[in-house]
C-alpha positions in Angstrom: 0.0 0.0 0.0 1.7 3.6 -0.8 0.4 5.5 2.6 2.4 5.2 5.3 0.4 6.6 7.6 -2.5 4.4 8.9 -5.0 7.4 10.3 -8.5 7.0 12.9 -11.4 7.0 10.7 -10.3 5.5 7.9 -10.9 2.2 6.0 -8.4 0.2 4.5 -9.2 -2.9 2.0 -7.8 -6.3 2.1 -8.6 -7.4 -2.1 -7.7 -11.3 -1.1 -10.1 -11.6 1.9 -12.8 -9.7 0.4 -12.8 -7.3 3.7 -12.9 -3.9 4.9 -11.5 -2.6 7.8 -12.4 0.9 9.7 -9.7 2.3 12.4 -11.7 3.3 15.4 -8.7 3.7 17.7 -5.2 4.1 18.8 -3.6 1.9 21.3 -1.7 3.1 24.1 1.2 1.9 22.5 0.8 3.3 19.1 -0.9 0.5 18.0 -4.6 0.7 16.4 -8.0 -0.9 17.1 -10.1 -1.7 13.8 -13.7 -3.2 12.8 -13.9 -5.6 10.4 -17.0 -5.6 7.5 -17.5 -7.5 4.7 -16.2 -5.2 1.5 -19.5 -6.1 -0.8 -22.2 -5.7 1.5 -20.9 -3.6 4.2 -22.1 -5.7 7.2 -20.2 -6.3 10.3 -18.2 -9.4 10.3 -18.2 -9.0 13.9 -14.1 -9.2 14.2 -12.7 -6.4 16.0 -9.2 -5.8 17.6 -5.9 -4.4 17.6 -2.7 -4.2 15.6 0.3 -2.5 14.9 0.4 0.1 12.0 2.8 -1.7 10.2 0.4 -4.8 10.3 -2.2 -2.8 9.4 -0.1 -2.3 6.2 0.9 -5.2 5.3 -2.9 -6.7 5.8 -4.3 -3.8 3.3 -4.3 -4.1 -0.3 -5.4 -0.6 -1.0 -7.7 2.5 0.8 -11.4 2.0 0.8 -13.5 4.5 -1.3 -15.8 6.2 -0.3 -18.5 4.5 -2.2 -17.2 1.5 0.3 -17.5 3.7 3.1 -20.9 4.8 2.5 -22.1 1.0 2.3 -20.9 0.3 6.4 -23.4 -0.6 8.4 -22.5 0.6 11.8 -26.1 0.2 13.2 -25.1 -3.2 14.9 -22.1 -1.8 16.0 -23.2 1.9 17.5 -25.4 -1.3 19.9 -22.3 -2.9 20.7 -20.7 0.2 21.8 -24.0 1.0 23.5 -23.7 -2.1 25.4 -19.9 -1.7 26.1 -20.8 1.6 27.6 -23.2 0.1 30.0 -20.3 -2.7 30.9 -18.0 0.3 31.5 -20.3 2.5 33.3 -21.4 -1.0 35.8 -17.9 -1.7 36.1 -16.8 1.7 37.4 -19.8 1.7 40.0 -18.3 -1.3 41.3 -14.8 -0.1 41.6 -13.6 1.3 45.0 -12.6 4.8 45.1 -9.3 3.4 46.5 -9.4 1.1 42.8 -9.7 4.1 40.8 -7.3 6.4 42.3 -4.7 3.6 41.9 -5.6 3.5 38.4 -5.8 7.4 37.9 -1.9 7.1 39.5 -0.7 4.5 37.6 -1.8 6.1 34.4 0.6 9.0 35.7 -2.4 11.4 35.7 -3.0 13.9 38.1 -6.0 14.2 40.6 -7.1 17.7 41.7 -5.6 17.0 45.1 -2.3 16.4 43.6 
């Protein structure tokens, strides 16, 4: 693939799997997190995960176009991420606040006491 640059938001094309895949995130190591769809009809193939950039382009073929893009189907997904947020947001009322702050510090972040 000539780009070098593997950017959030895009969709890149695997020709020999007959798949598309849109980059939703970054890592915290620099690598990415990408959804997986089917490149004819645009459905979810319900793969999602994470990969370094350099993966990323040695897996693609080519960018997607933005006919390609149009076709996604990100209904079943915006649910998923609905129902991720409702994991997170039962998780995190669970937590102690002893939990958090030890995950605030060891994320290096600072609290408004510190």
């Amino acid at each position: 693939m000539k780009t070098q640059n593997i950017t959030i938001g895009s969709c890149y094309v695997s020709e020999r799997k007959n798949l598309l895949r849109e980059v939703v995130g970054e890592t915290r190591i620099g690598g990415i997190h990408w959804r997986s769809y089917y490149l004819g009809s645009g459905t979810p193939t319900g793969d999602s995960a994470a990969c370094s950039q350099t993966q990323m382009l040695k897996w693609a073929d080519r960018e997607a176009t933005p006919e390609e893009v149009a076709k996604l189907d990100r209904t079943i997904t915006a649910r998923e991420q609905d129902f991720l947020s409702n994991v997170l947001s039962t998780a995190l009322a669970c937590a102690s606040d002893e939990q958090l702050l030890a995950e605030v510090r060891r994320r290096g972040l600072l609290t408004a006491k510190e």
